[in-house]
Residue, then its C-alpha position, 0 to 999 in steps of 0.5 A: x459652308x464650304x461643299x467639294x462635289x467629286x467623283x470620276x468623269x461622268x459621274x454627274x458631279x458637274x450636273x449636281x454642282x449646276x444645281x447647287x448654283x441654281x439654289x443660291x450656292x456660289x460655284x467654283x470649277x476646278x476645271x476652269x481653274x486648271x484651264x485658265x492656268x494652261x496658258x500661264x507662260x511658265x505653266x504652257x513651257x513646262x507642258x511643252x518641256x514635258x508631252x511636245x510642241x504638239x500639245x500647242x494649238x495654231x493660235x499658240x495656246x495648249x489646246x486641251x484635247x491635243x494635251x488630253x489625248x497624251x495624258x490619259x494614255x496611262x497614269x505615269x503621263x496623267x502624274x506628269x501633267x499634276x506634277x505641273x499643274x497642281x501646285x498652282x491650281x491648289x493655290x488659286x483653288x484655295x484663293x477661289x474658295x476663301x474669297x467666295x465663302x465672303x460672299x455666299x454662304x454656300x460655296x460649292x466646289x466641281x472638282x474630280x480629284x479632291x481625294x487625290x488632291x489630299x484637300x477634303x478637309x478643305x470642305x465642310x461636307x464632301x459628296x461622292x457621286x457613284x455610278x457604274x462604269x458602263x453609265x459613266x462612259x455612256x455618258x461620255x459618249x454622248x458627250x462626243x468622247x470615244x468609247x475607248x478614250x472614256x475607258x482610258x480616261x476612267x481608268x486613270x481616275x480613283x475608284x469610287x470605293x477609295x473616294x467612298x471613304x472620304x465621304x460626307x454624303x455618297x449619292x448613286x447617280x444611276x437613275x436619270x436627271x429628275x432623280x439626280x434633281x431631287x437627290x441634290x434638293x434633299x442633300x442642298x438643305x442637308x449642306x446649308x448654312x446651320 
């Protein structure tokens, strides 16, 4: 059983994709992937070519932030960087989930763009995390990211009624962390091996 967990940035799908792991299901981060492939040379080249030496931190690597704060500017800058970097995070996305479903019988997927990505038919179950957007950016706020870059951020990202569709499962995460504990709980057996 292949699960994807998306949804925009802090809407919880990190958190639910933690307690999935926590349960017994493999997990494999998106974001790891995509971090790990920023330093591949012709990968690091390209975003160079494309947002500047001023992405490149003093040890020669893309550092993250610096390439953040170019990209979620607006969404021609954000179409910039896939056009980069998802042909190759794709692949090893899809080499990550092959070898994890040998392995376990739930594999879990953390990744904010599957819908924009055209993969949900990749999962055998889909869930969408929804919140409002004052929670969501709360919470990036919380997590050290400024009000108006959390608003950037978001805007750049699908809306949750688009993601909605795509559905297998649409969980609220407007309530606080037990309340996401038990939702998770109810949809891990509902998503495990028949």
């Amino acid at each position: 059983m292949v699960v994807g967990i998306t949804g925009t940035i802090g809407s919880g799908k990190t958190t639910l994709a933690g307690f999935f792991k926590e349960w017994g299901a493999a997990l494999i981060e998106a974001d790891r992937i995509g971090w790990e492939i920023l330093d591949r040379p012709e990968i690091r080249e390209a975003l160079i070519s494309e947002f500047g030496q001023t992405i490149v931190n003093e040890a020669g690597c893309v550092d993250r932030r610096l390439l953040g704060e170019r990209v979620f500017q607006g969404r021609d800058q954000l179409e910039k960087l896939n056009r980069i970097v998802h042909p190759t995070l794709l692949k090893e996305l899809k080499k990550a989930i092959g070898l994890r479903a040998k392995e376990s019988k739930v594999v879990v997927v953390d990744a904010a763009l599957i819908v924009e990505w055209g993969i949900a038919d990749w999962f055998d179950k889909l869930i969408v995390l929804t919140c409002p957007e004052s929670l969501k950016v709360g919470r990036l706020v919380e997590g050290g990211i400024s009000e108006d870059a959390a608003r950037r951020r978001l805007a750049c990202q699908l809306k949750d009624e688009e993601r909605k569709r795509f559905a297998d499962f649409v969980v609220d995460n407007s309530g606080d962390l037990e309340d996401l504990r038990k939702k998770g709980r109810e949809l891990f057996s509902a998503c495990g091996p028949a």
